[in-house]
N, C-alpha and C positions, 0 to 999 in steps of 0.2 A: 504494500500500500504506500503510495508516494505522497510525502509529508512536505510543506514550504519549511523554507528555509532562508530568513535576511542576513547576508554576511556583508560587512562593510570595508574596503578597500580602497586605496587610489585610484581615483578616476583612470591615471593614465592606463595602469595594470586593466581594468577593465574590458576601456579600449581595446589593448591589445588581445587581450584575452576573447573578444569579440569577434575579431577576425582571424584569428589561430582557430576557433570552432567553425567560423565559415567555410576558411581552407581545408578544412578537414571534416566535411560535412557533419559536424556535432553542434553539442550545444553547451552551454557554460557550467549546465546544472549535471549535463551527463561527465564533462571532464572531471566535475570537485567528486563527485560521485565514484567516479573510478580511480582520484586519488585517495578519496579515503577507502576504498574497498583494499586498493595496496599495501597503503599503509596501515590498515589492519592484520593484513595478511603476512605480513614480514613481523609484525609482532607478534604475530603465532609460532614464526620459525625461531625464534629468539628463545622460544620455552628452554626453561632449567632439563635437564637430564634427572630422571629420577634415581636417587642411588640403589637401588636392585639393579636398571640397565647399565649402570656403571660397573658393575660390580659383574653383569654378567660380560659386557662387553668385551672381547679377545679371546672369550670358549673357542669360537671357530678358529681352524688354525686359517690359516693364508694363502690362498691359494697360487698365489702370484708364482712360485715357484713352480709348480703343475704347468703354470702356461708358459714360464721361459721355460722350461725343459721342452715341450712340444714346439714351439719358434726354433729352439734351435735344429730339433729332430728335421723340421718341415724344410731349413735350410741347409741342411746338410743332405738331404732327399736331393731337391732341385735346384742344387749347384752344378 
């Protein structure tokens, strides 16, 4: 459900910000809209680590090594 909303700014910024959604077929209320949906969203990936995932984290061993051993197998094939 879409709620008004008055935010107050320099005129110039406005301006500009007028014709940046023209250029861009939008609107002023869908860009602040999709700035705050981001910047929402980036403070969700900022969440703390719970200490159990810390704690479990490094069980798996690594696999990286699995993969350079077959790179090299694969280059040693088709050299």
């Amino acid at each position: 459900m879409d709620a008004k909303l008055t935010l107050s700014m320099d005129s110039s910024v406005i301006a500009s910000m007028k014709g940046y959604a023209s250029e861009n077929n939008s609107s002023i209320s869908q860009i602040v809209e999709s700035f705050f949906r981001n910047l929402l969203s980036s403070q969700s990936k900022n969440r703390k680590i719970s200490p159990l995932v810390q704690e479990l984290s490094g069980i798996i061993p690594n696999q990286s090594d699995d993969k350079d051993d077959y790179i090299n197998y694969l280059e040693a094939k088709y050299e």
